[in-house]
C-alpha positions as CSV (number, residue, x, y, z in Angstrom):
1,X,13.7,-15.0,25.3
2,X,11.0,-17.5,24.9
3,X,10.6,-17.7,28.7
4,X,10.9,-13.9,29.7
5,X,7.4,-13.6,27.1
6,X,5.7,-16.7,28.5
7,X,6.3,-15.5,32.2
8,X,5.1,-12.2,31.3
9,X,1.9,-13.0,28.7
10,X,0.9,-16.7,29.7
11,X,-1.4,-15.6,32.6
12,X,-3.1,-12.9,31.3
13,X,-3.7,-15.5,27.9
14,X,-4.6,-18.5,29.9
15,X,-8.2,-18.0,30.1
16,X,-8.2,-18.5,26.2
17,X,-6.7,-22.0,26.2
18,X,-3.7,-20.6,24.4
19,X,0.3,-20.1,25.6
20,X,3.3,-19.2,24.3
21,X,5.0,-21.5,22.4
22,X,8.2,-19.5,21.1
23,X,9.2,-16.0,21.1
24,X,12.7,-15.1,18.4
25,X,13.5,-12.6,16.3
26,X,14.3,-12.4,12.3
27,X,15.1,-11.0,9.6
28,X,12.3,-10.6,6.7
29,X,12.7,-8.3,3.7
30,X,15.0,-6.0,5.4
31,X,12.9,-5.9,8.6
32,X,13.9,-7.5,12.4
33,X,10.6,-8.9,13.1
34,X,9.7,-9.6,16.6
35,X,8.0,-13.2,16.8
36,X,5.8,-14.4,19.2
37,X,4.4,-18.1,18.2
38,X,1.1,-19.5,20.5
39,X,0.4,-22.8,21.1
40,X,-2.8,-24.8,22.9
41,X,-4.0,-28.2,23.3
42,X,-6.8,-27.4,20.7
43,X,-7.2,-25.9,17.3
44,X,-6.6,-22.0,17.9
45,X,-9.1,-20.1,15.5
46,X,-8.0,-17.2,13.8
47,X,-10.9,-14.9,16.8
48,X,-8.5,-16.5,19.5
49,X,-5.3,-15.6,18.2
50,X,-6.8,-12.0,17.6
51,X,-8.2,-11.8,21.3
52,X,-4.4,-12.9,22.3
53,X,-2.9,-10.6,20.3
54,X,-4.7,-7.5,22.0
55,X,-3.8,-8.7,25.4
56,X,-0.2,-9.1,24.3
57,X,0.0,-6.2,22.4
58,X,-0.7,-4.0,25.9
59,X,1.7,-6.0,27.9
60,X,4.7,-5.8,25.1
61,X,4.2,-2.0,24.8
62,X,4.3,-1.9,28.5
63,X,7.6,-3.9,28.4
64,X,8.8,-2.5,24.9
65,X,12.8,-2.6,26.1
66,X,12.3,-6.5,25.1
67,X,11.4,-5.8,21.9
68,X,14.9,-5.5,20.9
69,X,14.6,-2.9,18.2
70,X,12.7,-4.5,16.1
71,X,10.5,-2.9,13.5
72,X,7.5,-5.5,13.8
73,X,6.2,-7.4,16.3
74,X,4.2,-10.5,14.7
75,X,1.9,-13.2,16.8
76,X,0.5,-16.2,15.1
77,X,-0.1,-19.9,16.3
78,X,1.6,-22.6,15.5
79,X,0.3,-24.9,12.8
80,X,-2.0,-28.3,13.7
81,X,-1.8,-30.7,11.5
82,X,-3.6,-33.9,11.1
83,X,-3.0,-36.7,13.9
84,X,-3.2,-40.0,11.2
C-alpha cells in the first residue's frame, strides 16, 4: 500500500521537503483508520504537516477506492528524536 500512496502523493508534497514514509491501516476504538505516516530529512513542523495534509487530502478523495473502507483517514509525521 505504502508504495501505491507514495507514487500517487510524493510529487505533489515534494516541494515541502516531506514524503511518505508509510501508509497501513488499523484498528482504533472500534474504527479502521486509514494511516498515512510522512517523513523528511528535517524536523517537519506541525504548518508542514498541515500544508501536506490538504494536498493529500484532494488527491485521496480523488482516489478514495484506496481508502479501503475505512472510517478515518489520519496523516502525521514520523517522530525525530535526538541524534546523541
Amino acid at each position: 500500500m505504502k508504495e501505491k500512496i507514495a507514487n500517487l502523493v510524493n510529487d505533489s508534497i515534494k516541494d515541502l521537503n516531506v514524503f511518505v514514509d508509510d501508509a497501513f491501516t488499523s484498528m482504533e476504538e472500534g474504527k479502521k483508520i486509514f494511516n498515512i505516516v510522512l517523513d523528511s530529512s528535517e524536523v517537519i513542523d506541525l504548518n508542514k504537516v498541515t500544508d501536506a495534509s490538504r494536498i493529500i487530502n484532494k488527491i485521496m478523495d480523488e482516489n478514495e477506492s484506496l481508502l479501503d473502507d475505512c472510517d478515518e483517514l489520519d496523516i502525521y509525521s514520523k517522530e525525530k528524536g535526538d541524534k546523541e
